[in-house]
Backbone as a ProteinNet text record, in pm:
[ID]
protein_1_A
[PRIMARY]
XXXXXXXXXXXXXXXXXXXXXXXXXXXXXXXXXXXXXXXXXXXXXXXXXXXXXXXXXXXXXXXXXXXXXXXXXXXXXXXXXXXXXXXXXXXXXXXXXXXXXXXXXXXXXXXXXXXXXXXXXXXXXXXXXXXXXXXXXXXXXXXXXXXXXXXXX
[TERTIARY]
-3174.7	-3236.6	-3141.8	-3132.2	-3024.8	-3070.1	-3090.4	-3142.1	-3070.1	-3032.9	-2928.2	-2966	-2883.7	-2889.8	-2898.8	-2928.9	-2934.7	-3084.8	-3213.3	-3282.5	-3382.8	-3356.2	-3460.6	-3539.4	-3677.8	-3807.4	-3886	-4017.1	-4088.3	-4154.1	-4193.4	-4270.8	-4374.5	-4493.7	-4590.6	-4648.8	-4754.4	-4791.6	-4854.7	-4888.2	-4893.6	-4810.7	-4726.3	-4588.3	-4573.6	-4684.3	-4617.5	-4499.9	-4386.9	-4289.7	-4299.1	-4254.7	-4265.1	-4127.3	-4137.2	-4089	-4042.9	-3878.7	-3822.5	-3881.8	-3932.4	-3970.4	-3919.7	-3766.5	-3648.8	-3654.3	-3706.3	-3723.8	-3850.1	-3954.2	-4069.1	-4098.8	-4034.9	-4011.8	-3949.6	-3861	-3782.3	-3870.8	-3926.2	-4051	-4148.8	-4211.4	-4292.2	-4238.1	-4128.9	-4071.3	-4054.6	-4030.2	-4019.7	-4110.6	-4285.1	-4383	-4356	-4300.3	-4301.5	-4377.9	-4502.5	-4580.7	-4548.6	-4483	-4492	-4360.2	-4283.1	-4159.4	-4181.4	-4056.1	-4040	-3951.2	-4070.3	-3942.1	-3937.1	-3800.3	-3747.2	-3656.4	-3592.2	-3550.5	-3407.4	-3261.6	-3154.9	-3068.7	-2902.9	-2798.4	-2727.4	-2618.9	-2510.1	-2474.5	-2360.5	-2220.5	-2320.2	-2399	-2526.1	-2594.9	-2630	-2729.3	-2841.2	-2957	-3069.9	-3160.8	-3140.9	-3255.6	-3336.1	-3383.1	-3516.4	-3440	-3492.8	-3440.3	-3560.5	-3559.1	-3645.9	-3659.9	-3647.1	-3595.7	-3720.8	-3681.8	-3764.7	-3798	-3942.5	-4004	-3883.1	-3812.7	-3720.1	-3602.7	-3560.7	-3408.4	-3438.8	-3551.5	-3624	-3596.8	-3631.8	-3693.8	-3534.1	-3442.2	-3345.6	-3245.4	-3266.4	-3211.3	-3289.5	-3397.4	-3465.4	-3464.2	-3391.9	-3418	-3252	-3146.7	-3040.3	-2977.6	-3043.3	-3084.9	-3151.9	-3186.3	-3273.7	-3187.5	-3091.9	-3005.5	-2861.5	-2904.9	-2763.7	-2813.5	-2697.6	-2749.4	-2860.5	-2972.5	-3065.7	-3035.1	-2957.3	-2895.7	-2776.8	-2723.9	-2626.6	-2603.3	-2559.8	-2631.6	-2613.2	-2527.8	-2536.7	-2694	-2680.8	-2819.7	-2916.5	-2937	-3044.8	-3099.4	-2940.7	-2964.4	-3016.6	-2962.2	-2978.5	-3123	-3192.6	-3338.7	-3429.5	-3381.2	-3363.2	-3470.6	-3330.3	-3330.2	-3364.3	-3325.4	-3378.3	-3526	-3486.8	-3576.3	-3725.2	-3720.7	-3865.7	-3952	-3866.7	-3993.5	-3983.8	-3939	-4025.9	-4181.7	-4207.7	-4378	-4353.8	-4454.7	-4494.8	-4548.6	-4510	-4527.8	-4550.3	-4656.4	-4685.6	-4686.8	-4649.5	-4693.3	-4836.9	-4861.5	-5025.9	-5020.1	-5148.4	-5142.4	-5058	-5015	-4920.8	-4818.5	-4760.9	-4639.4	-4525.8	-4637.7	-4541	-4579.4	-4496.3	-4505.9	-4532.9	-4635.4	-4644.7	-4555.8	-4476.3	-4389.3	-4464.4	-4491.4	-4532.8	-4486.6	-4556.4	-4486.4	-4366.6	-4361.4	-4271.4	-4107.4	-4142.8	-4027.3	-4000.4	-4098.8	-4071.5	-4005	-4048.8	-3985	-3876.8	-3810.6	-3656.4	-3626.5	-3650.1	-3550	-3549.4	-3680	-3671	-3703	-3796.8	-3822.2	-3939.6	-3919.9	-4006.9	-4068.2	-4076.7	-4097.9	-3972.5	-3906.7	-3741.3	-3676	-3666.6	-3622.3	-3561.4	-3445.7	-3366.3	-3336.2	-3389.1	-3399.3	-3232.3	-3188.1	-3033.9	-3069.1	-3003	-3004.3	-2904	-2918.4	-2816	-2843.4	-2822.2	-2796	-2977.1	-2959.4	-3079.3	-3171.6	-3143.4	-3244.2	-3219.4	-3346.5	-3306.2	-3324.6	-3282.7	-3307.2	-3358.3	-3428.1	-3537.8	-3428.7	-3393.6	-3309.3	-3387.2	-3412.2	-3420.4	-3281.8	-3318.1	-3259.3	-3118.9	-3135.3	-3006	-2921.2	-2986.1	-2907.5	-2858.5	-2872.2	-2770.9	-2681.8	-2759	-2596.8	-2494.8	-2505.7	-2477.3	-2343.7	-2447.2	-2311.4	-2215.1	-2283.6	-2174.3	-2082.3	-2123	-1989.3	-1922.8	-1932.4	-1872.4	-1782.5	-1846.7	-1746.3	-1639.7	-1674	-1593.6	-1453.6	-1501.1	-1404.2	-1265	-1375.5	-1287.6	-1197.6	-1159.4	-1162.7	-1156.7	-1261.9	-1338.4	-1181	-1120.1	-1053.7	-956.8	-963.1	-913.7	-1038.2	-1155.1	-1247.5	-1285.8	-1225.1	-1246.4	-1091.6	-1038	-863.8	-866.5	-958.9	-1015.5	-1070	-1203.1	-1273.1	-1237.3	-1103.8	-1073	-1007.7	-907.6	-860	-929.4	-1042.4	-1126.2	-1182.7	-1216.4	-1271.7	-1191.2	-1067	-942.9	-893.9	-919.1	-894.2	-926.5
-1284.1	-1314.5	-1271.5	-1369.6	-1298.3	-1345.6	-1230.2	-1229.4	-1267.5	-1362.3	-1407.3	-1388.2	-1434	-1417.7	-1309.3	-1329.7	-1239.2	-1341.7	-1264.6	-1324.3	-1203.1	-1259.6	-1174.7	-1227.2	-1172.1	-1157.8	-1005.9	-1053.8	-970.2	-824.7	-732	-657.6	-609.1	-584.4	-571.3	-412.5	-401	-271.8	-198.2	-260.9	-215.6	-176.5	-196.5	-173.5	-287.5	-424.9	-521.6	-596	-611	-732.7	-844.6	-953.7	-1067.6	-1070	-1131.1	-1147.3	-1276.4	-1310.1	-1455.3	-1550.2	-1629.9	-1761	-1751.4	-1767.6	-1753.6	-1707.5	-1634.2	-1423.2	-1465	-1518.3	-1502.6	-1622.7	-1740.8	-1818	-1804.9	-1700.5	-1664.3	-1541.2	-1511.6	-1395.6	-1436.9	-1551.8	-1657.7	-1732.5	-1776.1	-1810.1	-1720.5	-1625.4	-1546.9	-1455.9	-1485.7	-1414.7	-1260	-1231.8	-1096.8	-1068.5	-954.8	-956.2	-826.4	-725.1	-562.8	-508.4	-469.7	-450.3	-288.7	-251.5	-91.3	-70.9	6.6	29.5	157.4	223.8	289.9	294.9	452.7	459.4	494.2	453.4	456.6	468.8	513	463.6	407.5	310.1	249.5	292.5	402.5	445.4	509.5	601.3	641.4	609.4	459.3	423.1	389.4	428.8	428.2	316.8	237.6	131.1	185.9	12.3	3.1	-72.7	-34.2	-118.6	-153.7	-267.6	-349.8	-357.6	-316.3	-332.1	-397.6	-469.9	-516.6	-410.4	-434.4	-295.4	-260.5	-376.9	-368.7	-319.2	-339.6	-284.5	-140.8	-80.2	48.9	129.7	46.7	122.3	186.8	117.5	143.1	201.9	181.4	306.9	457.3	472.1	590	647.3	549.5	571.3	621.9	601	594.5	777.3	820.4	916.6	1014.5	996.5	1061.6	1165.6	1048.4	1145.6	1212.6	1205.8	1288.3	1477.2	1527	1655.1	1687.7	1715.4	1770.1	1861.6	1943.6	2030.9	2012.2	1923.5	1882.5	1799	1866.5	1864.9	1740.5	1628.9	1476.6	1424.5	1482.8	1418.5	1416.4	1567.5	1605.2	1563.4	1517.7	1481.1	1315.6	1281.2	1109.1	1083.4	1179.6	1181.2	1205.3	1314.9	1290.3	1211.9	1146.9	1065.2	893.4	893.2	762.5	759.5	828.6	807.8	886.7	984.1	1043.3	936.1	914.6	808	652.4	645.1	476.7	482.7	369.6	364.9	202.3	174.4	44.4	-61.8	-191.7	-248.7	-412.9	-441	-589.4	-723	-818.1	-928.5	-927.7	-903.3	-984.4	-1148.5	-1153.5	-1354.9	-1410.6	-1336.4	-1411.7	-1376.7	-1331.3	-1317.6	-1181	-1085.4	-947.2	-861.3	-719.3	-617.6	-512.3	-442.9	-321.3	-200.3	-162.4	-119	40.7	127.3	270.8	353.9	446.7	524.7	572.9	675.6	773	634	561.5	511.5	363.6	326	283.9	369.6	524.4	610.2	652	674.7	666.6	530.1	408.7	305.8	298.9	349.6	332.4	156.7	144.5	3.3	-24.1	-119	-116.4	-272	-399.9	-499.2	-620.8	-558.6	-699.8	-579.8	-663.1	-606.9	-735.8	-665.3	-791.3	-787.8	-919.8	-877.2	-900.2	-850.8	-913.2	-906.5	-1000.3	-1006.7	-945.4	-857.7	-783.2	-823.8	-890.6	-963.1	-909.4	-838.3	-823.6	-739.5	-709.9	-596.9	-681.6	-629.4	-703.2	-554.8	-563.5	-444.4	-477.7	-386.5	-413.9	-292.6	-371.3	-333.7	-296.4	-242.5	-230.3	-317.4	-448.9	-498.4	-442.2	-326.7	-268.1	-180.3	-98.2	-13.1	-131.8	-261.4	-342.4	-368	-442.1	-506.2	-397.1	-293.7	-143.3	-168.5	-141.8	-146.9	-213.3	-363.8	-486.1	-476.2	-401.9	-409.2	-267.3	-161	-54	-121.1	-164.5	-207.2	-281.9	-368.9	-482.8	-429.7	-317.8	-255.4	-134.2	-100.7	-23.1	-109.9	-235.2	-333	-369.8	-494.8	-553.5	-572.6	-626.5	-722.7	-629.9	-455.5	-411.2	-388.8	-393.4	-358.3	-498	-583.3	-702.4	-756.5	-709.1	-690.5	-640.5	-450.9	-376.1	-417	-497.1	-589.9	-681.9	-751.2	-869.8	-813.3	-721.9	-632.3	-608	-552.8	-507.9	-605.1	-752.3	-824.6	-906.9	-919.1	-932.5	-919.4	-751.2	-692.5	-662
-4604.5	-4731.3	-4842.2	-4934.9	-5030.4	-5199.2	-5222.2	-5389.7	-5501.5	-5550.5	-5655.9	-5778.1	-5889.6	-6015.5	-6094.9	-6198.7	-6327.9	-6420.4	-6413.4	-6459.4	-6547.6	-6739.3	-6814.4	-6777.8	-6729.1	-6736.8	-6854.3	-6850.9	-6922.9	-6859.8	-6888.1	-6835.3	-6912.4	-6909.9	-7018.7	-7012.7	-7055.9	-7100.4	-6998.1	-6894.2	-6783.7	-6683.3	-6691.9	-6623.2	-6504.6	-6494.8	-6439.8	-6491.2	-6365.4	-6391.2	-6317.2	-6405.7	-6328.9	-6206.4	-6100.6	-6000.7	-6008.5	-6066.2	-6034.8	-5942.3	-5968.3	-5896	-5770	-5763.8	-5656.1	-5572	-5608.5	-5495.8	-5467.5	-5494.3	-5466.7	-5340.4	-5405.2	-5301.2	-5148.5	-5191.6	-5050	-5014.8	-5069.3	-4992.7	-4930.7	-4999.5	-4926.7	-4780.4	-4790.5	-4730.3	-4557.5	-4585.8	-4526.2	-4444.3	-4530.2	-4470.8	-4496.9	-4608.8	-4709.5	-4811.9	-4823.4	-4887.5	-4925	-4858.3	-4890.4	-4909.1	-5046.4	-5065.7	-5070.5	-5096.2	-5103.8	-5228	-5329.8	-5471.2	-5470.1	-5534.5	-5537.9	-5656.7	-5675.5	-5805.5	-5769.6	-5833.8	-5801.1	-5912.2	-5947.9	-6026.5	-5943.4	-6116.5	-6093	-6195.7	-6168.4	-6288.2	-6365.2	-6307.5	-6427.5	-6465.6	-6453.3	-6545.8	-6447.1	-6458	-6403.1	-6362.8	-6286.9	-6260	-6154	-6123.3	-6002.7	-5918.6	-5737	-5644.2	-5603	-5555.6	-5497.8	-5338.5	-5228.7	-5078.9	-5005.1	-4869.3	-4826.6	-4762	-4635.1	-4574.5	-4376.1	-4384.6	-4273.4	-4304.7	-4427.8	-4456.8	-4501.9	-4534.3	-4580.5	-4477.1	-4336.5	-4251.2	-4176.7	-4151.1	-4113.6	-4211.6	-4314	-4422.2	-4377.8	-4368.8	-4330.8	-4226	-4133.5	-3972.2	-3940.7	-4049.7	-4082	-4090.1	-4199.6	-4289.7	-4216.3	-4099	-4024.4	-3915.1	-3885.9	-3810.6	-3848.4	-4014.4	-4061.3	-4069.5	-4094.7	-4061.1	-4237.1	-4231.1	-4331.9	-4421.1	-4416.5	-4480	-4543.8	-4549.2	-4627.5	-4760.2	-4865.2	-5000.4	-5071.5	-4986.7	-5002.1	-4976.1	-4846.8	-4777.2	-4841.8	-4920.2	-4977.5	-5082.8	-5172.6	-5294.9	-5302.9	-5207.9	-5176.3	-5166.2	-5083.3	-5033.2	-5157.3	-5219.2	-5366.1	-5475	-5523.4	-5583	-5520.7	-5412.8	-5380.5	-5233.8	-5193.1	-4991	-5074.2	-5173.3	-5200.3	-5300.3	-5381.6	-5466.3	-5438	-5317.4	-5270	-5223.7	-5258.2	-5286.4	-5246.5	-5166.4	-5142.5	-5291.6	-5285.8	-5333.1	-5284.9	-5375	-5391	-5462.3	-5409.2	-5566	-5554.6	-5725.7	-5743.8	-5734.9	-5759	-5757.9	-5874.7	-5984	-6088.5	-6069	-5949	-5936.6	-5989.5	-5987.5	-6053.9	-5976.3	-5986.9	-5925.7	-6032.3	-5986	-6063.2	-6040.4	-6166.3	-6115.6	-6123.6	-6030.9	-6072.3	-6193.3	-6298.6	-6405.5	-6348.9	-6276.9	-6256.7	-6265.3	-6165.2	-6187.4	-6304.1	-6400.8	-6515.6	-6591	-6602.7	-6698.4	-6664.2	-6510.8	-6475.1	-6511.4	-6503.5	-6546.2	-6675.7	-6773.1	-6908	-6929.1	-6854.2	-6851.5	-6987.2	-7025.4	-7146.8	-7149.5	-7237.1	-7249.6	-7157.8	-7259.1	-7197.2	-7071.6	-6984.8	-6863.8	-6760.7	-6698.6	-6647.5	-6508	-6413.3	-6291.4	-6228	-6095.1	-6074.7	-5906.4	-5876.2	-5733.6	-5681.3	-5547.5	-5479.7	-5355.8	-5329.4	-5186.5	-5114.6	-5025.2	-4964.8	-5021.4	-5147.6	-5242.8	-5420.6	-5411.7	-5568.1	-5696.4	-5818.6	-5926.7	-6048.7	-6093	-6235	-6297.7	-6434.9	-6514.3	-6646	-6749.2	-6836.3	-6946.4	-7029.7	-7053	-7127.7	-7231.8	-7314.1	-7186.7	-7091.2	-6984.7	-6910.2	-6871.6	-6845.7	-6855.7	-6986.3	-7113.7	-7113.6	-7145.5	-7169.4	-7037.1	-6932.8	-6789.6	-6791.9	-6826.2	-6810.3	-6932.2	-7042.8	-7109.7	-7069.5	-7024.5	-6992.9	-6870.2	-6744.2	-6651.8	-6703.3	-6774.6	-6858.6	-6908.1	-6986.1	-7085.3	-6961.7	-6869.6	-6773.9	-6665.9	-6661.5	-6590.1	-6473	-6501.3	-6371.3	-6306.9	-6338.2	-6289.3	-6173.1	-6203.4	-6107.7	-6007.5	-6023.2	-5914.5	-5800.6	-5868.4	-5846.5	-5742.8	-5733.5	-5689.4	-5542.1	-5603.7	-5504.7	-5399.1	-5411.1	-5357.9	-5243.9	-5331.1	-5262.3	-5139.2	-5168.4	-5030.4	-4983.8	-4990.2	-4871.6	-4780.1	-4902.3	-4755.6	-4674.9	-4716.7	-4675.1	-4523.2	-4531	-4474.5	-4294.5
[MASK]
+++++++++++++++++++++++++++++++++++++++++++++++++++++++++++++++++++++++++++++++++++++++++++++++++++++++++++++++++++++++++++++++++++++++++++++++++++++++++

């Protein structure tokens, strides 16, 4: 399953977001009704991950047999393996996103969804923009270089 694009959607005062058409279709598609969100960075800046409940499970099952005491592990469990919480689409097509992790993404009204291949992320629209011009300015074009060697490789 692979989550594409870059799509503003809304989020309202409830802390539902709408769920791209796209994604929803390929969830349908798929006979996926129960995602796993969770709270994460990129380069600092704080979003939402979206995961399905199979790629969850083997991240956790992953995580399970690293040693517990080790202050990677811990911190990872953290910040990401403690506040996943099950999630659903309602019938209009959004997910409620829980407080705790609206107020880590700083999610407010304009919020921007992006596809990451088998997980998708709820962005808060300015901590986006924000990234994409910071990466921009530090340049892509060497991470992008980086990249290409690796799959190269």
């Amino acid at each position: 399953m692979e989550f594409m694009g870059i799509h503003p959607v809304k989020g309202d005062a409830k802390g539902r977001v709408n769920v791209p058409k796209a994604y929803r279709d390929l969830l349908a598609d798929g006979g996926i009704d129960e995602l796993i969100i969770t709270t994460t960075l990129n380069r600092k800046f704080p979003l939402i991950e979206v995961v399905l409940v199979s790629e969850w499970q083997q991240i956790v099952e992953k995580l399970a047999k690293e040693p517990q005491f080790d202050p990677v592990v811990r911190d990872f469990r953290e910040i990401y393996i403690t506040p996943g919480q099950s999630v659903s689409l309602d019938s209009a097509g959004r997910i409620l996103v829980p407080p705790y992790h609206r107020q880590w993404g700083k999610l407010d009204r304009d919020v921007i969804v992006t596809g990451g291949t088998d997980r998708f992320h709820i962005w808060d629209g300015t901590l986006y923009q924000q990234l994409i011009a910071q990466t921009t300015a530090e340049g892509f074009d060497q991470i992008q270089a980086a990249i290409a060697a690796r799959l190269r490789g």
